[in-house]
N, C-alpha and C positions, 0 to 999 in steps of 0.2 A: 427570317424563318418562313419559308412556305409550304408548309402543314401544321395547319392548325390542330388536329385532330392529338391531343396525345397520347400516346403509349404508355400503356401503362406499366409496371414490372413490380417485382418484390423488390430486386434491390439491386440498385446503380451506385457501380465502383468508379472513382474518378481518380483516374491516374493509372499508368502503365510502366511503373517500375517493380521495385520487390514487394515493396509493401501491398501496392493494387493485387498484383499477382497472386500472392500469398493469399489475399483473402477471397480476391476471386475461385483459389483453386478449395478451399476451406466453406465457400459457401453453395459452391457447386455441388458437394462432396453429400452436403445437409440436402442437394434436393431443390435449392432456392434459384436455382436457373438464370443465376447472375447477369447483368450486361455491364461489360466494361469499356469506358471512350477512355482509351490508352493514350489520346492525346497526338496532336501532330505535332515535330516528329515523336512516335512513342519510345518508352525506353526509358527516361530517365538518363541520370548522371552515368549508368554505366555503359550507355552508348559511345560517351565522349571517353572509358579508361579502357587500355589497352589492356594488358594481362592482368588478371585479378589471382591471387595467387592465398589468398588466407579467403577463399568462402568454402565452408566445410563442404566436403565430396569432391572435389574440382582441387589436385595439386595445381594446374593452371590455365587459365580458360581466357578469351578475349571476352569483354563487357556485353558486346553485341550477342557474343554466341550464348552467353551465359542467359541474356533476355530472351533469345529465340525459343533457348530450352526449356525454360517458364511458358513462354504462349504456348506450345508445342504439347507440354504436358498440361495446363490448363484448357487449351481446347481438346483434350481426348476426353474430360466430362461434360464438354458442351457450352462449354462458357464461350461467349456469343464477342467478341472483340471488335471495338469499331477506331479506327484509328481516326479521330475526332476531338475535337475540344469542345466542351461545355462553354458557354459564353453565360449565361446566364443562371440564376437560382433564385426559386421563390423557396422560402422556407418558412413562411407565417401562417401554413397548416401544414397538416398532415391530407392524402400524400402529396410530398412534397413534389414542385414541378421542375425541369430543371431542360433549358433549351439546347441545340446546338444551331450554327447557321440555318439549317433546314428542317430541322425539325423538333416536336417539342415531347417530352418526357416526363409520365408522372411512376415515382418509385416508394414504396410503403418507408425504405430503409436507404440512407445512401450511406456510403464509405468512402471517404476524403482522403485520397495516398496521392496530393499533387508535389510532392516532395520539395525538393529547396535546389536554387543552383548557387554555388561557387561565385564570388566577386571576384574579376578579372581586372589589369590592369589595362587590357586594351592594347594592347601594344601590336606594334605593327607585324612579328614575327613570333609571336603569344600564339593566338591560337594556332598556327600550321607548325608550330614545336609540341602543342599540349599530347600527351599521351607519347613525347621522345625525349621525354627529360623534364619536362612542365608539366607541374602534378598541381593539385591543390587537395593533396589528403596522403599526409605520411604514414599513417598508420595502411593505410593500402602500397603505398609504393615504397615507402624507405627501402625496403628489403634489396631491392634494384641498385641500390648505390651503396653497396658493399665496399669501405675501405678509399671512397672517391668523395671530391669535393661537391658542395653543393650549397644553396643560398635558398633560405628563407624571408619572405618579406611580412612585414608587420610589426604590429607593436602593443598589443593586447595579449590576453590568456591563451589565446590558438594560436596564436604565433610562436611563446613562450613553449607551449607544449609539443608545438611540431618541429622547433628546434630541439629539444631533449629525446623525442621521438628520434630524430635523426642520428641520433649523437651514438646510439646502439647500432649505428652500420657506418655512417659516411667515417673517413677520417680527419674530417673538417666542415664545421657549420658556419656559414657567414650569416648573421642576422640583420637584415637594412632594415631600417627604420626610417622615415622622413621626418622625424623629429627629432629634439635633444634628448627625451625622457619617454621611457615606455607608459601608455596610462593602462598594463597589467597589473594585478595584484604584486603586491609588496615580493610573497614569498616566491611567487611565481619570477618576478627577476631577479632575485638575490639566486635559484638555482641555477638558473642562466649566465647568471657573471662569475658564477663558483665555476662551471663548468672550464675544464682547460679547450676543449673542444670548437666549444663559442665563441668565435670574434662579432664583437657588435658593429656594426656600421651605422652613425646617428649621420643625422641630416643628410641624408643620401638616398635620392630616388630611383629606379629601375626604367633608362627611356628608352631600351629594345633587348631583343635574344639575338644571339646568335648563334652558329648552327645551319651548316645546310641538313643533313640525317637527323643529327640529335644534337642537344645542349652542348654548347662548345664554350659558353661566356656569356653573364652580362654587361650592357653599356648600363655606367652608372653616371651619375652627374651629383654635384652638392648643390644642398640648396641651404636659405637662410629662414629663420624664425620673423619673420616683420610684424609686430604688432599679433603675433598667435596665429598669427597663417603663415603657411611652408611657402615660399614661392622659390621660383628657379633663381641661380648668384647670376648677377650679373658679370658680365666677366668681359673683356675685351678680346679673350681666346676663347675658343673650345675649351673648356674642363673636362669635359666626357673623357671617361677611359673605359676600359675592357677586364673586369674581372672575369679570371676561366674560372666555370665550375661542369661540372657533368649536370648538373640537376636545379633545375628554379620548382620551391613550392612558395604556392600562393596561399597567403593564409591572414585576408585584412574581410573573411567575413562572410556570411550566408544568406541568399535572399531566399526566402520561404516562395513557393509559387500560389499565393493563397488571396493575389490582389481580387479577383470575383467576388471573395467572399466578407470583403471588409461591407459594414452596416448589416453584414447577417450572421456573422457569430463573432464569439468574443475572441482575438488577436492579443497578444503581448505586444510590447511598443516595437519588435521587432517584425511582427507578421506572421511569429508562430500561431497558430490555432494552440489554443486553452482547451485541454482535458482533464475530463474529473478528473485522473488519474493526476495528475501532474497540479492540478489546483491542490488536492488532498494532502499532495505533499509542500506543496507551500505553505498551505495551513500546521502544516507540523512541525515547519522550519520556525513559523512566526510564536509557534507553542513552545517551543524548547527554547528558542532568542538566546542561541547559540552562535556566536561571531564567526564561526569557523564558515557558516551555511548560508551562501548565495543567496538573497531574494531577489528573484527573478521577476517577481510580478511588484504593482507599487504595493503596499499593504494598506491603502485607502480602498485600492482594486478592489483586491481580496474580497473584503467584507461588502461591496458593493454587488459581487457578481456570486456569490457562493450558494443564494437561494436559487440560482437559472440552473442548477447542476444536478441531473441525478448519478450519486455517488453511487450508486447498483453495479453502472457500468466504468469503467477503467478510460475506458475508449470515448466515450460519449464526449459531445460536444457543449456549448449550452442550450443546444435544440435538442430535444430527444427524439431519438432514432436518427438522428445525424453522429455518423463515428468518424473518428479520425486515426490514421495512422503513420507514422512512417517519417520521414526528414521533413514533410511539412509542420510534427510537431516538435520532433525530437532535433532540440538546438544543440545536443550534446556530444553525443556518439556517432552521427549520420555514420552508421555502416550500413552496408546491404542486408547483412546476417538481420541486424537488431530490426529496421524496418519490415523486413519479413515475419519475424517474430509480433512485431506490432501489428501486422496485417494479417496474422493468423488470431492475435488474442479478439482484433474489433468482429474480425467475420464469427467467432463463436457467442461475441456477443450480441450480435443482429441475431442470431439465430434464435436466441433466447430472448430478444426483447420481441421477434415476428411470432412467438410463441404465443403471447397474448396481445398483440395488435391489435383484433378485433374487439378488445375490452378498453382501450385507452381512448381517452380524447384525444379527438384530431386539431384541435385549434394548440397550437403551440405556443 
């Protein structure tokens, strides 16, 4: 960092996808003369998807073009865009300081939309297919594979889901697994194995695409269970073969982009960022102690961290006047729709938490 001197502002958005957007264009709107570090590269996950076809107003848009028309129309109130990464955050006052390589930042309010990426498999012909048949979000792209084959990998609840998701277009879902046994919920593979549509694939892992334009086939290989870990069969031949499908979605998991922020707010054990909103309802789960209802947090947590919360705000973090929105918190839904929506409810409520600022204590 070489300026020292920091900049002061009302309020720094961190992240440049729907949800930053969304609240950058919602707090500009109030007058608060937002600064947003969109991040390099910015954009978000819908840089990486080709036609987006379910975001309302748009029958069908490329992901890029759909971000451009967000900055486009967020800078015609003046929102100030730095295509930039935050490296670091002080948040043990108020205003809170918050660096980039060059220079440093003090902001009354910040709003947290570093969203989450997709876990890839890596593969050698993985990414120069993704966006031509290599998806990892069915509820975005199923629609594309009307009536045509296609494979899912995984073996948890979003794997389970994105294969029944599928099963309303493709006319066949391969689901691999690199194990003998999903560790999904019960109900969640029993719909799965009822399904005529679903063939399971156990012990079988994905070692490339292929495809010169788009999805033409996976290379699969078997592997064996040894002492609880999958390793490759040893074999005296190639095993490898070539399942065709039109379509690989990936669906073994989400990493939140929220590593900055671990030792300055509270994280779930996955790296989502903890909002009142989402603690309040944990708290509700653990009140009703209804088996149907997911605890997401441990319930030692719970009651360990539920005094750092002011429950006023939805969006709040356990810093006040730190809000969060968007797939950095939201482990459930990641749409663009719903993140927006989360980056319009946090920017209204900075607005009303900058409303009496000047009354609150700044030690955090």
């Amino acid at each position: 960092m070489t300026n020292s001197i920091a900049k002061f502002e009302n309020v720094i958005i961190i992240g440049g996808g729907p949800a930053g957007l969304a609240a950058a264009l919602y707090t500009a709107r109030a007058g608060l003369k937002p600064l947003m570090f969109a991040g390099s590269p910015p954009g978000g996950q819908l840089m990486l998807t080709s036609e987006v076809e379910n975001y309302p107003g748009f029958e069908s848009i490329l992901g890029p073009e759909l971000i451009q028309k967000y900055r486009t129309h967020v800078q015609k109130f003046g929102v100030r865009i730095l295509d930039q990464n935050i490296t670091k955050v002080l948040f043990n006052k108020s205003p809170f300081t918050l660096d980039t390589v060059e220079n440093s930042y003090q902001a009354k309010a910040v709003i947290i939309a570093t969203g989450a990426k997709a876990l890839w498999l890596g593969l050698e012909n993985e990414t120069r297919l993704r966006g031509k048949g290599v998806s990892a979000c069915a509820t975005c792209d199923g629609f594309f594979f009307k009536n045509k084959v296609v494979a899912v990998v995984g073996g948890g609840d979003t794997a389970m889901e994105e294969a029944l998701t599928l099963t309303k277009f493709a006319s066949k879902v391969h689901l691999i697994h690199r194990r003998d046994q999903f560790r999904a919920s019960k109900i969640m593979q029993e719909r799965v194995l009822k399904n005529p549509k679903i063939e399971v694939l156990y012990n079988t892992v994905i070692t490339d695409v292929s495809g010169e334009n788009r999805v033409e086939g996976v290379k699969l290989r078997s592997i064996k269970i040894d002492s609880g870990q999958a390793r490759m069969t040893k074999s005296s031949h190639d095993d490898s073969r070539i399942l065709k499908v039109d379509g690989l979605f990936l669906a073994i998991g989400h990493k939140p982009d929220t590593d900055i922020f671990l030792n300055h707010l509270e994280l779930d054990s996955k790296g989502y960022i903890v909002t009142s909103g989402r603690l309040a309802l944990e708290l509700a789960k653990l009140k009703i102690k209804n088996e149907k209802f997911k605890i997401t947090i441990e319930n030692t947590k719970i009651e360990e961290i539920k005094n750092k919360f002011d429950f006023n705000y939805n969006s709040s973090t356990n810093i006040s006047g730190v809000f969060a929105a968007g797939d950095c918190v939201d482990f459930v839904y990641k749409q663009a729709g719903i993140a927006s929506g989360m980056g319009i409810a946090a920017a209204l409520e900075v607005e009303k938490y900058l409303e009496t600022y000047e009354s609150r204590p700044k030690n955090a």
